[in-house]
N, C-alpha and C positions, 0 to 999 in steps of 0.2 A: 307731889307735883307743884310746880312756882306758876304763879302766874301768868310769866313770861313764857311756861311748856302750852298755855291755852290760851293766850289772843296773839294772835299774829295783826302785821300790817305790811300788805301787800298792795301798790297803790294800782293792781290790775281789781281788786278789792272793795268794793264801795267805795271807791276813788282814796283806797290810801286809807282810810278810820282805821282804827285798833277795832277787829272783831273776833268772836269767839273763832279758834281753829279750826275748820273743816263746816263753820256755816257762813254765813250775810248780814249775822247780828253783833250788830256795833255795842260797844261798851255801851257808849250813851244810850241807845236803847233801853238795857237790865239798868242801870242805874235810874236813869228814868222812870222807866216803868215800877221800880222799886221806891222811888220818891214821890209816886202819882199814888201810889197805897196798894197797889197789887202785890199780893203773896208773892211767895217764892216759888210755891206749890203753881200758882197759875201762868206768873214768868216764867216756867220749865214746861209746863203744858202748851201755853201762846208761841215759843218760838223755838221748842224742843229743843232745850239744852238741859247740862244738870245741875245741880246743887253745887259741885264744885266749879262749873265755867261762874255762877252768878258770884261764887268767892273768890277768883279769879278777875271778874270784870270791876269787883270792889278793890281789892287789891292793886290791880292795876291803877286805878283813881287813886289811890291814897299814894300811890308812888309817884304816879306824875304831879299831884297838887302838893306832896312834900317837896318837888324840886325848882315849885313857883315862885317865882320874888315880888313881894308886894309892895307898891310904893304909898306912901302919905301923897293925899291931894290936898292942897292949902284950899280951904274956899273961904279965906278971910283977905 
């Protein structure tokens, strides 16, 4: 299953976020909560999803920041 079978965005939805399919928990959330140092074990317990929505909500992230354009800022 892709990533794209387990986060939806539906803007009746946490107003529009990309969140896991069939709960309220936004990408940003398991990325977060995964960058704050919480297991994966206790991300799946805190907002009942599984091991594959958290490699799903990773996924998702590396798909949308592959599609970012970054520009040079001069600060000289």
């Amino acid at each position: 299953m892709e990533a794209r079978d387990r986060i939806i965005i539906d803007p009746k939805v946490m107003g529009g976020k990309p969140v896991i399919k069939g709960t309220r928990v936004p990408v940003e959330i398991i990325i977060g909560s995964f960058a704050g140092g919480m297991p994966n074990e206790e991300i799946k317990k805190e907002y009942g999803i599984t091991e594959e929505d958290i490699k799903a909500a990773f996924t998702y992230a590396a798909e949308v920041l592959s599609q970012e354009k970054v520009y040079e800022i001069s600060t000289g």
